[in-house]
Structures are given as structure tokens and as C-alpha cells.
C-alpha positions as CSV (number, residue, x, y, z in Angstrom):
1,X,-60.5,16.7,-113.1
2,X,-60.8,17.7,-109.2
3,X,-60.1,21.6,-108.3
4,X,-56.9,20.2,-106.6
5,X,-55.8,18.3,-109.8
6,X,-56.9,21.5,-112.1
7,X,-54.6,24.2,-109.8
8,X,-52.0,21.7,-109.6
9,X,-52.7,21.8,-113.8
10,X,-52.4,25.9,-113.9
11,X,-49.0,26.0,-112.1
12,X,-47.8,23.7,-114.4
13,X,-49.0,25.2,-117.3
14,X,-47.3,28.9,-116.0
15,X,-43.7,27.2,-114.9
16,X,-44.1,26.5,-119.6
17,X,-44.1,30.3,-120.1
18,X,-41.4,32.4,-119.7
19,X,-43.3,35.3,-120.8
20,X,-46.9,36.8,-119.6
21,X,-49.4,34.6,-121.1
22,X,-53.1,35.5,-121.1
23,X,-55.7,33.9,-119.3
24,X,-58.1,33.7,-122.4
25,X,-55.2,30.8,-123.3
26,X,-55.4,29.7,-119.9
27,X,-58.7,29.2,-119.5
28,X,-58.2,27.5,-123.1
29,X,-55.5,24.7,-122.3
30,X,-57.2,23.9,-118.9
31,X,-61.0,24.0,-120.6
32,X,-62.2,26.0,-117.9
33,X,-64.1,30.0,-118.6
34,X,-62.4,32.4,-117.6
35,X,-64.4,33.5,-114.4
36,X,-62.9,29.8,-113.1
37,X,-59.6,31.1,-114.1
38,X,-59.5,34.4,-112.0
39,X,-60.7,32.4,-109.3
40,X,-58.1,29.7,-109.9
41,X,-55.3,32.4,-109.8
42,X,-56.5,34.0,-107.0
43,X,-56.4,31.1,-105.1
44,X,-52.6,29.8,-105.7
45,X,-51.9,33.6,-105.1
46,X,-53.4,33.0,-101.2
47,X,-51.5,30.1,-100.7
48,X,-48.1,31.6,-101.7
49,X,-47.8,31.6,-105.5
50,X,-45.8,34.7,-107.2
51,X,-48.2,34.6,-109.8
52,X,-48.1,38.3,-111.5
53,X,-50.4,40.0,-113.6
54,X,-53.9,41.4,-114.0
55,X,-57.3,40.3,-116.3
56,X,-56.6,42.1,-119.6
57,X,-52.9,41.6,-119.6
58,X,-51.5,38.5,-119.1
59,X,-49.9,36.4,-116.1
60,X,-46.5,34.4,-115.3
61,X,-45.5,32.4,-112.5
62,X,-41.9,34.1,-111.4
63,X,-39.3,31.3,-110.1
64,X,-39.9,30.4,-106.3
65,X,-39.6,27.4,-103.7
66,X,-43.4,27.5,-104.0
67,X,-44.8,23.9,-102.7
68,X,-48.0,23.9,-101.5
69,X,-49.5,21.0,-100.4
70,X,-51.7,20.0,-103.5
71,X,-48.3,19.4,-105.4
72,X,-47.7,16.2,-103.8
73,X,-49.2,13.0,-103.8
74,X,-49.2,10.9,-100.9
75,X,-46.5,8.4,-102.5
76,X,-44.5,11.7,-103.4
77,X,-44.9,12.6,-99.7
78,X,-43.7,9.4,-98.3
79,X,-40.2,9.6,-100.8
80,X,-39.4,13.1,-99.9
81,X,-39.8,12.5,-95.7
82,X,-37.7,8.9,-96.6
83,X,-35.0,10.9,-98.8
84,X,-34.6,13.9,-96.2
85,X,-34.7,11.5,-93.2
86,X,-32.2,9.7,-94.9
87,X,-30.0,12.6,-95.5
88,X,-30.3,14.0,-92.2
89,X,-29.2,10.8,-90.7
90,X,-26.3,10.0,-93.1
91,X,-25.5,13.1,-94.4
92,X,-22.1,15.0,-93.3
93,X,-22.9,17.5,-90.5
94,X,-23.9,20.4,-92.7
95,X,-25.7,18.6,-95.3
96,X,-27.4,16.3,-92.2
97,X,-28.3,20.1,-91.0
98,X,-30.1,21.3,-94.1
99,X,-31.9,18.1,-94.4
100,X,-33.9,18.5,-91.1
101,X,-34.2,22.2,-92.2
102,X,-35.6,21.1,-95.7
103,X,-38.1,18.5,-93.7
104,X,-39.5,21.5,-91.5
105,X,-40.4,23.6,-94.2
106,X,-41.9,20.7,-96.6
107,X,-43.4,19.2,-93.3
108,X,-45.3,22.7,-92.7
109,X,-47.0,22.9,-96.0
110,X,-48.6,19.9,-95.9
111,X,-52.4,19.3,-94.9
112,X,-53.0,18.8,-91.4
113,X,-54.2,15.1,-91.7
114,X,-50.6,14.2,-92.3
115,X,-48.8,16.2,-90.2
116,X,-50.8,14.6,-87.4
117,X,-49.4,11.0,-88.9
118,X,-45.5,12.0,-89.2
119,X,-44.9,10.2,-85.9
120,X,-46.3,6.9,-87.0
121,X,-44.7,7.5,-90.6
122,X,-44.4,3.7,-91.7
123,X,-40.8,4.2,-93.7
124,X,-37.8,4.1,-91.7
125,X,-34.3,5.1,-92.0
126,X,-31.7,2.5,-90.8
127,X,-29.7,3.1,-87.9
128,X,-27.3,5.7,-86.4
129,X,-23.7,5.8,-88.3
130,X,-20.4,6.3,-86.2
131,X,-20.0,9.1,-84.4
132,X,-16.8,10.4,-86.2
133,X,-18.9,10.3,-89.3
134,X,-21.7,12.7,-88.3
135,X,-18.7,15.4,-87.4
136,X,-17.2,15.4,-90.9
137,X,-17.9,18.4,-92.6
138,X,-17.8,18.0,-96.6
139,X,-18.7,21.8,-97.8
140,X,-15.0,22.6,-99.1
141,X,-15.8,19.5,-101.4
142,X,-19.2,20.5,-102.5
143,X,-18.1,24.2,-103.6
144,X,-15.3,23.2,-104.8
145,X,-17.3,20.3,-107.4
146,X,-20.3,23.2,-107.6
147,X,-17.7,25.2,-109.2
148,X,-15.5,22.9,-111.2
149,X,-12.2,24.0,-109.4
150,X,-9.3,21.9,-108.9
151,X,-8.7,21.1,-105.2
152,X,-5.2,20.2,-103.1
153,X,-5.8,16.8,-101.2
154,X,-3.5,15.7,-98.6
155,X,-4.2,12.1,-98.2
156,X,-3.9,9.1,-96.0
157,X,-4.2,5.9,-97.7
158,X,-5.8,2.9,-95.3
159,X,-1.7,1.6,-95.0
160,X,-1.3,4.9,-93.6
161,X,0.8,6.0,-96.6
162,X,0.3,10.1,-97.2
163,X,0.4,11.6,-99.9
164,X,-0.3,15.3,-101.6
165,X,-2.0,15.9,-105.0
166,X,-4.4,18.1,-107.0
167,X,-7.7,16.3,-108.5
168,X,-10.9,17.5,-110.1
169,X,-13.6,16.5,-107.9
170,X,-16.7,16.0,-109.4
171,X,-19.0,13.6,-107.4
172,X,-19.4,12.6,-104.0
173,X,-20.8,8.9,-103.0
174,X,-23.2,9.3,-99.3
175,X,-22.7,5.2,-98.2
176,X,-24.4,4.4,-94.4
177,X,-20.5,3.5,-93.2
178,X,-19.2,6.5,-95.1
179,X,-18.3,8.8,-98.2
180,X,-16.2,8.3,-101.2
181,X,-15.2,11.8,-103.1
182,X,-14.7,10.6,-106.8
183,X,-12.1,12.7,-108.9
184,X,-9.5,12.2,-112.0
185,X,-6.4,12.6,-110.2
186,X,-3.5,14.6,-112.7
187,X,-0.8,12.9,-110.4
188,X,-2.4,8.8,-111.0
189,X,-3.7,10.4,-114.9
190,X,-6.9,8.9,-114.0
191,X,-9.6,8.3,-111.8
192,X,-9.7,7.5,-108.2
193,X,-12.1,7.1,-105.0
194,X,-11.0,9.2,-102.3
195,X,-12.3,7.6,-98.5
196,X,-13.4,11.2,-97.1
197,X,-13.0,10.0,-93.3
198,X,-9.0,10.0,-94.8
199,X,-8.9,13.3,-95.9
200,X,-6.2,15.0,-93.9
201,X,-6.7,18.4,-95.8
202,X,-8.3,20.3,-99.0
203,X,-7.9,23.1,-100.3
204,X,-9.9,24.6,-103.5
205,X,-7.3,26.2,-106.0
206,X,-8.5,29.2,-108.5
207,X,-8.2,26.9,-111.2
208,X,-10.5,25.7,-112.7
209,X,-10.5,22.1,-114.2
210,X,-10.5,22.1,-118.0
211,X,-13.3,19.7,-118.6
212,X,-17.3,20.0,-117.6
213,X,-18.0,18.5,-114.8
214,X,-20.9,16.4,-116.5
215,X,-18.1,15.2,-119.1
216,X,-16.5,13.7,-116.5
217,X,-18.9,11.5,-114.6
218,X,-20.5,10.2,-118.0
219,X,-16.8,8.8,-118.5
220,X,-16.1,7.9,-115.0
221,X,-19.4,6.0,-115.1
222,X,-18.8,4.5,-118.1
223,X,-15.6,3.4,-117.1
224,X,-16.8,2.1,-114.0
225,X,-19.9,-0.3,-116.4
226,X,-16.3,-1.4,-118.4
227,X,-14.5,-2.8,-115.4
228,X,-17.7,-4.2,-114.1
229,X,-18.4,-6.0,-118.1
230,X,-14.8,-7.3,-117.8
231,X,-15.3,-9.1,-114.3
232,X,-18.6,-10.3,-115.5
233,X,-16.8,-12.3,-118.6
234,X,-13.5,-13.6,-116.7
235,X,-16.1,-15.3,-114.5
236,X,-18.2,-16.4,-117.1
């Protein structure tokens, strides 16, 4: 095991423990003495670890956005600069926002090798969406499925046919020529796709919906692998 691969090791083995743990069974799970293990500590606690704790009494890693650059592999690297390009091209304008944000902060942690390779990064993102999608704003739809409360949509179907009713949103679809909120509707008693770009207005109610949001997308999905079974056997 490498030094890199052993510290990588040691945070892993602290994110187990919610408690402090000594570093007599540190140095015991990672086979190292426990002059390596001081030194092992000391070094994640340079490079930004809130590792607490002293020889003698025992140490824990408290809960951070810790990421140095030995967590990642290089294939790691390459899906999180695709995923946040990705997002920050086809994301809705606050989302889009926080992607590029995200990017900075992962891109400044990592070694200085590939930071000097970003511009020739070999993955690429397709091309720019419409302009009235990179203006929509979803964050009324994100709080209100973050915390399971009932939302008021008035909504324009694609005949132009509006329409006003409360739903329980609970996932949102990110597509490259748009976004489909996914909800069980208490007007249709089901579920339905909701074309955000035809969203006229929401507004999130105080209630909230009465089942857990992970309830409802194991049905909705199951649902969904149903219908698509069904079309699958009237063409066979």
C-alpha cells in the first residue's frame, strides 16, 4: 500500500467511528506503528482534515466537505468535471450556478498536474440548450420536494389548456431540451409529468404530503417499468 492509498485508508477508517477511537486501533486496522500513525494524522490535519484528538486519548474525524486531492482517482476526476460540466450547462439557472461553483472548489484541490490539463480535458458536454431554458429558475420546486410539501401549480398544457391544481412533487427529470417535474396529482388521483418550461406558477403550501417522498418514486418507478412491460408484450 502507497502513503497516498494508506491516508486515503485512515479517513476512511475515521468516517466508521462515530466516537473517538484510539490510534493503538488505528495503527492496528491499517498495520502500520503508531509513530506512522501520528504522522499520518498530522498530515490530513495540514491539508484540511478536522481530525480531533491527541496521543493517549483517542481521535474522530468530525463531518466536513473535506476532499483533498488523494481521494480521487483519475477516472473519479474525469466523472465529477463531466457531471458538473454537465450540470452547469443544463442545469436551471441556480442549479447551473452552483455547478460551476462546485467545479471551482473541487478544481482547486486537485494536484497541479491536472489543473494544468483542465483545458484539454478529453470529455465534453454537448451543446448549448435554448436560451429560455437557461433563465428558468426551479428552486421553489426543489424546496418544496426537499421538504415533502404540497405545492399549487398553475399549468398550461401544450394545447394551451390552463389549469390549477395541488400535487406532491417529488422528483425532477434534467433532459438537454428541458425538465419534467414528476408528482401524484390529488386532482388526476395519480401521477403525472409536469413540462416545467409550462409552469405558469407554484406555490409551496404548509402541508405536507402524507406519504415519504422515497415511497413515492419506488411506486412511480415501478409504475413507469409496468407500462413499459405492457408495450413490450402488445408488440411482441
Amino acid at each position: 500500500m502507497t502513503r497516498t492509498e494508506r491516508l486515503l485508508t485512515l479517513l476512511q477508517v475515521l468516517r466508521t467511528y462515530r466516537h473517538p477511537v484510539s490510534g493503538q486501533r488505528l495503527a492496528e486496522r491499517l498495520n502500520i506503528s503508531l509513530r506512522t500513525l501520528y504522522r499520518d494524522i498530522a498530515t490530513l490535519q495540514a491539508q484540511g482534515a478536522e481530525i480531533e484528538g491527541e496521543a493517549g486519548i483517542g481521535y474522530i474525524l468530525k463531518p466536513s466537505f473535506f476532499l483533498p486531492p488523494l481521494m480521487f482517482s483519475q477516472i473519479e476526476i474525469d466523472a465529477l468535471l463531466l457531471g458538473t460540466r454537465w450540470v452547469s450547462q443544463y442545469g436551471d439557472e441556480p442549479l447551473s450556478k452552483a455547478a460551476t461553483d462546485a467545479l471551482s472548489k473541487i478544481i482547486e484541490v486537485l494536484p497541479i498536474n491536472i489543473k494544468n490539463g483542465m483545458n484539454t480535458f478529453a470529455l465534453r458536454v454537448g451543446p448549448p440548450m435554448q436560451e429560455s431554458l437557461t433563465k428558468e429558475n426551479l428552486t421553489i420546486l426543489r424546496e418544496a420536494i426537499r421538504g415533502q410539501k404540497k405545492i399549487h401549480l398553475n399549468y398550461q398544457s401544450q394545447e394551451g389548456k390552463r389549469s390549477q391544481r395541488i400535487v406532491w412533487p417529488f422528483t425532477i427529470g434534467y433532459f438537454t431540451d428541458g425538465r419534467i417535474l414528476v408528482a401524484w396529482c390529488e386532482k388526476q388521483r395519480d401521477y403525472r409529468h409536469f413540462n416545467t418550461s409550462r409552469i405558469i406558477s407554484a406555490e409551496i403550501l404548509n402541508d405536507r404530503y402524507p406519504r415519504s417522498r422515497d415511497n413515492l418514486f419506488r411506486e412511480w418507478q415501478a409504475a413507469q417499468l409496468s407500462k413499459s412491460s405492457r408495450k413490450l408484450a402488445r408488440k411482441n
